[in-house]
N, CA, C and O atoms as CSV, one atom per row, in Angstrom:
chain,resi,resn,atom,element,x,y,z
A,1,UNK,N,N,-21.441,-4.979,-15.107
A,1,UNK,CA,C,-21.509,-4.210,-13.879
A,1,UNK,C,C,-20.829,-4.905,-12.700
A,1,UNK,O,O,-20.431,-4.132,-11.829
A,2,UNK,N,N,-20.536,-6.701,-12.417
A,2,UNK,CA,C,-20.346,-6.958,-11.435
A,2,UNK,C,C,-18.922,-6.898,-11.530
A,2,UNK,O,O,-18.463,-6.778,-10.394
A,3,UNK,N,N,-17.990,-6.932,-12.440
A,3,UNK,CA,C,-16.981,-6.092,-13.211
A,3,UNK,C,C,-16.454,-5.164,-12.577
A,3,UNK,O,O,-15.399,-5.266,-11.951
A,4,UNK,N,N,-17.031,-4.319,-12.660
A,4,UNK,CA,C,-16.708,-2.836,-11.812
A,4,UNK,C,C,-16.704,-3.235,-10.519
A,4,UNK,O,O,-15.627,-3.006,-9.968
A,5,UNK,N,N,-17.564,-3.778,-9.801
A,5,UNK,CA,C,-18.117,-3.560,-8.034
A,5,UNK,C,C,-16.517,-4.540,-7.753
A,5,UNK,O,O,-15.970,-4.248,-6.690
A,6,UNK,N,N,-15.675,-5.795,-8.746
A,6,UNK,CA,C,-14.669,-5.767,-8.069
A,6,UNK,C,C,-13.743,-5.242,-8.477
A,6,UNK,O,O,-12.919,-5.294,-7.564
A,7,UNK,N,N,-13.349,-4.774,-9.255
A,7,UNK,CA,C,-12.369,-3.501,-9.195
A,7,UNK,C,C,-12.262,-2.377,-8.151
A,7,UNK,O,O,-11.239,-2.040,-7.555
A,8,UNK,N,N,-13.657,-1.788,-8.019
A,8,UNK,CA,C,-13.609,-0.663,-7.090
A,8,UNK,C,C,-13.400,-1.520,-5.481
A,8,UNK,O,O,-13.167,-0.777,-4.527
A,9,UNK,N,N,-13.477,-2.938,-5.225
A,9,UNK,CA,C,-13.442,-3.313,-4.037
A,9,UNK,C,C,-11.995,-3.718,-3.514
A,9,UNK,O,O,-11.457,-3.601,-2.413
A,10,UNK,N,N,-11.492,-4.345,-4.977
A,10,UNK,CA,C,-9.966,-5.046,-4.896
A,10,UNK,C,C,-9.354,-3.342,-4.606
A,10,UNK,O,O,-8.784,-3.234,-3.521
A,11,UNK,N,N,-9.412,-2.189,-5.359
A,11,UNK,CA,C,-9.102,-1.144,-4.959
A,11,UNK,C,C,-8.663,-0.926,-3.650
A,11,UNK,O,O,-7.588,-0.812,-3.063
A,12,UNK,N,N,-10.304,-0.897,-3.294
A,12,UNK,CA,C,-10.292,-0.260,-1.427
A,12,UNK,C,C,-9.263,-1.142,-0.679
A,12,UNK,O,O,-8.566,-0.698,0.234
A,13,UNK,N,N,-9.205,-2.586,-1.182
A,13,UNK,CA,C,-8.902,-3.299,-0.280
A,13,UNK,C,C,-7.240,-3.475,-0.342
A,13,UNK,O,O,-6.473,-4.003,0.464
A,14,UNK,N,N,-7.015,-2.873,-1.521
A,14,UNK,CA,C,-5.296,-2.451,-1.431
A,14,UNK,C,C,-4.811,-1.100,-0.604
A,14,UNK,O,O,-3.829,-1.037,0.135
A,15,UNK,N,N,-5.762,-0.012,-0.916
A,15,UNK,CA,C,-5.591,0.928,-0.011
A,15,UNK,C,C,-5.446,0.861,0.983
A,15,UNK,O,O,-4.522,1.526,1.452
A,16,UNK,N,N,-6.388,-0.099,2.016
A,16,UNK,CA,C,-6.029,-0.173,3.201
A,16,UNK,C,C,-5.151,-0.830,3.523
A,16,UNK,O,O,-4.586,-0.723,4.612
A,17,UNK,N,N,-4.803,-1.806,2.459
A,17,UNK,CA,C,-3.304,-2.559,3.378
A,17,UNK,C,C,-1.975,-1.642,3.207
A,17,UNK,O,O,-0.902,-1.655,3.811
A,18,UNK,N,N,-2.432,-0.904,2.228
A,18,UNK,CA,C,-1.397,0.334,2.144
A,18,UNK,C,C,-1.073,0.624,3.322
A,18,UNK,O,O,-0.044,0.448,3.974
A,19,UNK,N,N,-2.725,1.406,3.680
A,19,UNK,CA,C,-2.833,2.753,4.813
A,19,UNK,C,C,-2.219,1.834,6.339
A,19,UNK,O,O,-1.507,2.318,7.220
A,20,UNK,N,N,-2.711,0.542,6.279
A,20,UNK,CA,C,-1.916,-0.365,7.152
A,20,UNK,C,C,-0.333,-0.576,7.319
A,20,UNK,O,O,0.258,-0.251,8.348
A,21,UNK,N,N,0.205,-1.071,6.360
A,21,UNK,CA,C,1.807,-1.034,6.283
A,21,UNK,C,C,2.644,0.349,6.841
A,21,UNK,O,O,3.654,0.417,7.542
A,22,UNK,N,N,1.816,1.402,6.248
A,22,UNK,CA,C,1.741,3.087,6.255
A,22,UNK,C,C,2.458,2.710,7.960
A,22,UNK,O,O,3.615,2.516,8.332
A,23,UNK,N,N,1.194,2.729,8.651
A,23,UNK,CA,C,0.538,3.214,10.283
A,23,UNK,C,C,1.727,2.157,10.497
A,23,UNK,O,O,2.686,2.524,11.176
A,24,UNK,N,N,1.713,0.867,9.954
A,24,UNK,CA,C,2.735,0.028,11.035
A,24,UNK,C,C,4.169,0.525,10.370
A,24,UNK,O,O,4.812,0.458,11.417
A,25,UNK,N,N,4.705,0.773,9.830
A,25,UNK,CA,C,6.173,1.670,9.705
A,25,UNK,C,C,6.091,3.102,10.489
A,25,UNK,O,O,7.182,3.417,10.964
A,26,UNK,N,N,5.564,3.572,10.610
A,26,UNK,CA,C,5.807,4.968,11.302
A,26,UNK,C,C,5.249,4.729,12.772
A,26,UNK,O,O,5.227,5.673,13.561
A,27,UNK,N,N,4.887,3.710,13.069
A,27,UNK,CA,C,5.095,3.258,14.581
A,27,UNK,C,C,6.072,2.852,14.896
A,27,UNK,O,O,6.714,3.447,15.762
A,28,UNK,N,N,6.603,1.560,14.247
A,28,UNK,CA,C,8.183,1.332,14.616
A,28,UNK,C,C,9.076,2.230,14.288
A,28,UNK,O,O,10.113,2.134,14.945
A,29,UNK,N,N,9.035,3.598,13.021
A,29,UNK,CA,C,10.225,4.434,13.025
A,29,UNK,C,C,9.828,4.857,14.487
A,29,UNK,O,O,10.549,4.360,15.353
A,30,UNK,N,N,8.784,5.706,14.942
A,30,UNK,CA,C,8.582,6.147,16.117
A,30,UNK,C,C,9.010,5.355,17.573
A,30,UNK,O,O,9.308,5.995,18.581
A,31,UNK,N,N,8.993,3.706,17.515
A,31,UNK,CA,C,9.351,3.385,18.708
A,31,UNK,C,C,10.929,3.183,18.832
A,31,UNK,O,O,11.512,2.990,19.899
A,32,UNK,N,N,11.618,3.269,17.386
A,32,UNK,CA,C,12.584,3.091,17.110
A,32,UNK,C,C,13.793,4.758,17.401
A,32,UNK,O,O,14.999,4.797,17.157
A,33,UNK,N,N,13.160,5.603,17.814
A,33,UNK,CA,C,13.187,6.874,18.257
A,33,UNK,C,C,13.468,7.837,17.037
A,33,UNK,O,O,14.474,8.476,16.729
A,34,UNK,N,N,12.381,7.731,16.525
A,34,UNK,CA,C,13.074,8.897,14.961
A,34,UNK,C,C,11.477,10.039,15.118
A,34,UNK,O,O,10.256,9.910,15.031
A,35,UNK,N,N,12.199,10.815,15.314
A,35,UNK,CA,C,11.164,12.063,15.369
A,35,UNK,C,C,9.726,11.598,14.076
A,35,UNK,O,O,9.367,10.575,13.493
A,36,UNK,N,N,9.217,13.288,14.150
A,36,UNK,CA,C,7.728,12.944,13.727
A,36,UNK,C,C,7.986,13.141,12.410
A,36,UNK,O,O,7.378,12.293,11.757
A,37,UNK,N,N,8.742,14.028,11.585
A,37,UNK,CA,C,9.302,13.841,10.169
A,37,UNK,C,C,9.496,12.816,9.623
A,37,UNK,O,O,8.756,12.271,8.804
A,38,UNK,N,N,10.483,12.462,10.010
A,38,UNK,CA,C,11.132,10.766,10.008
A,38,UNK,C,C,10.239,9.942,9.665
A,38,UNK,O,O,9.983,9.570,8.520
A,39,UNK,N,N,9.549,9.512,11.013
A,39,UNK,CA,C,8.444,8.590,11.161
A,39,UNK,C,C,7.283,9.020,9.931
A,39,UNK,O,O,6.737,8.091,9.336
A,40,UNK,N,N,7.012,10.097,9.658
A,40,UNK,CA,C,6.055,10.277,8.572
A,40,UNK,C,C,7.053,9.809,7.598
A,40,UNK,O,O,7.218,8.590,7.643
A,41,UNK,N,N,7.759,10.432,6.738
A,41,UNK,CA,C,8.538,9.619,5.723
A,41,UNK,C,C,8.906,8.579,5.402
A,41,UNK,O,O,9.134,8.280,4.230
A,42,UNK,N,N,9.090,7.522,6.748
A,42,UNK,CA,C,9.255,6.535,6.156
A,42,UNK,C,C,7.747,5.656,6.082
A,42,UNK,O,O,7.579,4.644,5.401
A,43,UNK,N,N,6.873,6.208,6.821
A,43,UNK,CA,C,5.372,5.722,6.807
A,43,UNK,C,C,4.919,6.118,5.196
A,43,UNK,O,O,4.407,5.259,4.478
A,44,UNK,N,N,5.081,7.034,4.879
A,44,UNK,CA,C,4.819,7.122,2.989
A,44,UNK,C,C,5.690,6.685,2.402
A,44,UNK,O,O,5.215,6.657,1.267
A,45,UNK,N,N,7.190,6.097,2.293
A,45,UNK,CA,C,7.663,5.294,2.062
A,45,UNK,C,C,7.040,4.195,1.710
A,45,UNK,O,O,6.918,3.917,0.517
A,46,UNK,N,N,6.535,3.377,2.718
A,46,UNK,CA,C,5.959,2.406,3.065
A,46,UNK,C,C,4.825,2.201,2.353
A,46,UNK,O,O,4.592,1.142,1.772
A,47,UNK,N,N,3.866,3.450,2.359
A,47,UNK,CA,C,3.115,3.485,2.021
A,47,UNK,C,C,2.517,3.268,0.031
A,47,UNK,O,O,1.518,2.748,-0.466
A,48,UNK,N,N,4.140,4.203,-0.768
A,48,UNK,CA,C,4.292,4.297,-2.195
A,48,UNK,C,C,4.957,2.793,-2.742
A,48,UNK,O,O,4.947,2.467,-3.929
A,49,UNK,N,N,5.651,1.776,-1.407
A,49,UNK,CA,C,6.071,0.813,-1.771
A,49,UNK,C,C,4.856,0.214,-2.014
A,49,UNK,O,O,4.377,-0.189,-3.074
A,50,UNK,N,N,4.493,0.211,-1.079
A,50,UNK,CA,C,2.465,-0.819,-1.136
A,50,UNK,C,C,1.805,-0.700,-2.508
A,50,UNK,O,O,1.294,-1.680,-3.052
A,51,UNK,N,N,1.821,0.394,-3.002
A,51,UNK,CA,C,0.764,0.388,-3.830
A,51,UNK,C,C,1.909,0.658,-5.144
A,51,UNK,O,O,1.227,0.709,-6.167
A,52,UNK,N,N,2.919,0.787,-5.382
A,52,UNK,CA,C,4.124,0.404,-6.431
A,52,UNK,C,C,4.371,-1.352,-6.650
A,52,UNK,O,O,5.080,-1.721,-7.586
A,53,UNK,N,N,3.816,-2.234,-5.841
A,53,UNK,CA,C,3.826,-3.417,-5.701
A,53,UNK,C,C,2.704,-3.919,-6.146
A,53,UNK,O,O,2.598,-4.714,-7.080
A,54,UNK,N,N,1.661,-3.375,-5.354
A,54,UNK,CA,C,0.125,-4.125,-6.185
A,54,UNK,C,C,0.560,-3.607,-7.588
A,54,UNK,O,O,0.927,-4.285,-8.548
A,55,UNK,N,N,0.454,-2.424,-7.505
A,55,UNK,CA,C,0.572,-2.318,-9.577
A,55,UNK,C,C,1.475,-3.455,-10.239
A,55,UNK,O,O,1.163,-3.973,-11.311
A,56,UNK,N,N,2.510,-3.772,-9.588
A,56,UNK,CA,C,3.489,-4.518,-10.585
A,56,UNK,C,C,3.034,-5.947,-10.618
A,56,UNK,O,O,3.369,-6.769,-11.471
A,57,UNK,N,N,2.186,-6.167,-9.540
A,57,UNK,CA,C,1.487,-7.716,-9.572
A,57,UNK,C,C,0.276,-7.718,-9.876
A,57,UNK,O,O,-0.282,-8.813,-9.802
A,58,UNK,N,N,-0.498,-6.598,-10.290
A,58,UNK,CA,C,-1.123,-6.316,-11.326
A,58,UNK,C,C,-1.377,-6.460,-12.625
A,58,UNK,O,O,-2.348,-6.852,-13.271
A,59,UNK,N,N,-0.150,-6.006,-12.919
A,59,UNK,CA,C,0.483,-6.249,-14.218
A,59,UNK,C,C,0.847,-7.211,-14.537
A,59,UNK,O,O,0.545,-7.465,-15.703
A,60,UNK,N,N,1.530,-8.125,-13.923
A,60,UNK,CA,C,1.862,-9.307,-14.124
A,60,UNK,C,C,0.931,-10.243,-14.353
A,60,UNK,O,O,1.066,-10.939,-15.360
A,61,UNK,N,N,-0.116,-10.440,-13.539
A,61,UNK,CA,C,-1.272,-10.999,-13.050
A,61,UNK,C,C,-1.604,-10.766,-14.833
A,61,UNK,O,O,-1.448,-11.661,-15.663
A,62,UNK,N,N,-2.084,-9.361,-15.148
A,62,UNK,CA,C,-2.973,-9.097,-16.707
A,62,UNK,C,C,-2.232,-9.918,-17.183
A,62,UNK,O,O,-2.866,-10.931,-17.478
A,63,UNK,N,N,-0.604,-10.026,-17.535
A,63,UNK,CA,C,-0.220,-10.130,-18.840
A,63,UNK,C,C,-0.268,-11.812,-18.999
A,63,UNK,O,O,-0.094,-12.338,-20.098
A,64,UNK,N,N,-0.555,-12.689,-17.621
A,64,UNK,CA,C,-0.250,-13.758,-17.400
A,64,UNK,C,C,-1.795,-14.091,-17.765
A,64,UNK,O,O,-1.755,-14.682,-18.844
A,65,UNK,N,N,-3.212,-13.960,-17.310
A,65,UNK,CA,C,-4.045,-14.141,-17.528
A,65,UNK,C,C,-4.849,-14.075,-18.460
A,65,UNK,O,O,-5.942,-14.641,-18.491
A,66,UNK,N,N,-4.231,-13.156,-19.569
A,66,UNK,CA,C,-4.927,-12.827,-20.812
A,66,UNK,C,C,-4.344,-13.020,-22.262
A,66,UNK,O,O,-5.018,-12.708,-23.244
């Protein structure tokens, strides 16, 4: 069980640095003057890089540890 509680925590705690990276790219597209499209796109950009990265050091991490 204590198993699970960090999985589901290492989880959350990638999400938010996601949802973080997210918010800080589509502030600078925005101060950088790129409309609200823009600025959203490259904020999920940002956002699919984040969590396309934990997975791959994820993975790495398993194949190295086990």
């Amino acid at each position: 069980m204590p198993g699970l509680a960090v999985v589901l925590l290492t989880t959350a705690l990638v999400v938010v640095v996601a949802l973080l990276a997210a918010a800080g790219a589509g502030t600078l597209a925005r101060l950088d003057g790129a409309d609200y499209p823009a600025a959203l796109a490259r904020a999920a950009t940002a956002f699919a890089a984040t969590l396309a990265l934990a997975a791959a050091v994820t993975a790495a991490l398993t194949e190295t540890l086990t």
